[in-house]
N, C-alpha and C positions, 0 to 999 in steps of 0.2 A: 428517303432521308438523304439528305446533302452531307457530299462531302467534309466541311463545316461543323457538320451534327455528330457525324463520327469521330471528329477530332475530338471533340468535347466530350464524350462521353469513354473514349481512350483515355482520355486527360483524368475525366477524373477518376476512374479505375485504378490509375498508376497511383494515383493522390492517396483510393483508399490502402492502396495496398503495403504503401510505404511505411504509413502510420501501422498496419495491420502486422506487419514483420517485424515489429522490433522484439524480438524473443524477451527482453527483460520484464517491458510495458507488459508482454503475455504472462509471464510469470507473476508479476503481483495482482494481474486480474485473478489469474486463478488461485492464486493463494490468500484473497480476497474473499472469492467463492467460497472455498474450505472452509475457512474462518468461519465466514458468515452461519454458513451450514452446521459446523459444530458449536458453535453457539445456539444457533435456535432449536440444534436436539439435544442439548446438552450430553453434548458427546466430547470425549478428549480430541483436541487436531489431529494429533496421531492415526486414530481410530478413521476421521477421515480418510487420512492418507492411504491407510492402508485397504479402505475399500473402494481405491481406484480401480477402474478395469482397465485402462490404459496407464500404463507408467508414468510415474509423474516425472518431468524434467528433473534437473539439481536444484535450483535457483527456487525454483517452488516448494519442494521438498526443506530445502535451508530456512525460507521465508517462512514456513508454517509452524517447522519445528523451532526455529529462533522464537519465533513469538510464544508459543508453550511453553518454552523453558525457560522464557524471559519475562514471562507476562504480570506478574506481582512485582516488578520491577518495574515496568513500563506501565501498567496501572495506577501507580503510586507518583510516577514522573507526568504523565497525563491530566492524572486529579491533580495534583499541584499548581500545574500552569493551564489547567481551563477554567479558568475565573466564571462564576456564578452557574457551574456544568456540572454534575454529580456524574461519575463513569454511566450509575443507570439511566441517567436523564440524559443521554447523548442517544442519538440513531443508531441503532447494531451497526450498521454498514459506517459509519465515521467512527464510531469505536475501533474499529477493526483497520480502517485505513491508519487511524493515527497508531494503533500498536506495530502497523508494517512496517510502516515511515521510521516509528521510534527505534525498532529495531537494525533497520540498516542504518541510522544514525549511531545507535551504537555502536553494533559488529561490525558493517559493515565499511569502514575508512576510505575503502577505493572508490565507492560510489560520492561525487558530488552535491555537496549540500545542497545545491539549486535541484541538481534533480531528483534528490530523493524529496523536494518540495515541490516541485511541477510535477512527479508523477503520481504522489498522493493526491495534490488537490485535483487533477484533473480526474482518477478512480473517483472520490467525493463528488465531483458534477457530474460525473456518468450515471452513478448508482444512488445517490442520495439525493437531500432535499434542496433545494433552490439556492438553501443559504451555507449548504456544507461547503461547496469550496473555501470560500471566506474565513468561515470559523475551523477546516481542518490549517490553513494557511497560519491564522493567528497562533492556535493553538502550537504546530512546530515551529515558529521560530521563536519561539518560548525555548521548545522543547532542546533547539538547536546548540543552547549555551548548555544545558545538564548534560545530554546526551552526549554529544560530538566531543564536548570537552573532557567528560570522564573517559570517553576512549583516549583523546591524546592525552591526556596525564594520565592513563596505565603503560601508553605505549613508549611516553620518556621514562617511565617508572624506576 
C-alpha cells in the first residue's frame, strides 16, 4: 500500500468518526431505537428504558420520556399537518422520528430549528424508506409554526 493509500484511508476514518461523535446525533438514534422497540412490543418507553443494561445517557433518557408524556399531544399535531397520512399509515420508524423532532420543538428551545430538521430527516434516511426524508421534512416544517410557537408564547406568557 502507498503512502497515498494510507492517507485516504486516515482521511476517511477521521471523516467517520467526526460524524460518529456527536453525542446528541447518538442520543436521538438511540432514543429512536427505544421508540421503535416499544412500539412494535407494545410496551410503555419507560419500560424500555428501564430494561437497559447499560445506563442510558440524559439526552436519551429526556427524549424518550418527552415523547411518552407528550405523545397524544404530538400525535394530534402530527395527524394535523401530514396531509393525506393517517399516524397508522406512516412507517413506525418516521412516526417515531417525527414525535422526536416534535418534541424538541416543543421542550426543547435551545436546540435550533434547522437542526432539530436536519437531524430528523437524516435518522429518516438512515432507517426508513427512500421517500422518508422528504415527507419527515415536509411534515416538520408544518409542524415548526404549532410546535415552536406554542413553546414561545408559553415562554412570553
Amino acid at each position: 500500500m502507498t503512502h497515498r493509500g494510507r492517507r485516504r484511508v486516515s482521511s476517511a476514518r477521521r471523516q467517520r468518526g467526526a460524524a460518529g461523535d456527536d453525542e446528541r446525533t447518538d442520543a436521538r438514534e438511540r432514543a429512536l431505537i427505544m421508540l421503535y422497540e416499544a412500539e412494535s412490543k407494545d410496551i410503555a418507553p419507560r419500560a424500555v428504558l428501564a430494561a437497559q443494561v447499560v445506563p442510558t445517557d440524559d439526552l436519551t433518557r429526556a427524549l424518550v420520556e418527552g415523547v411518552e408524556t407528550n405523545q397524544e399531544r404530538l400525535d394530534a399535531a402530527i395527524g394535523a399537518n401530514s396531509t393525506g397520512w393517517t399516524l397508522g399509515r406512516m412507517p413506525a420508524i418516521d412516526r417515531n422520528v417525527l414525535r422526536i423532532a416534535g418534541f424538541e420543538l416543543m421542550c426543547l428551545a435551545e436546540v435550533p430549528v434547522a437542526v432539530v430538521l436536519d437531524e430528523a430527516v437524516e435518522l429518516a434516511k438512515r432507517f426508513s424508506t427512500d421517500d422518508s426524508g422528504r415527507f419527515v421534512n415536509g411534515v416538520l416544517s408544518a409542524l415548526v409554526v404549532d410546535l415552536r410557537a406554542v413553546e414561545l408564547r408559553s415562554a412570553d406568557g
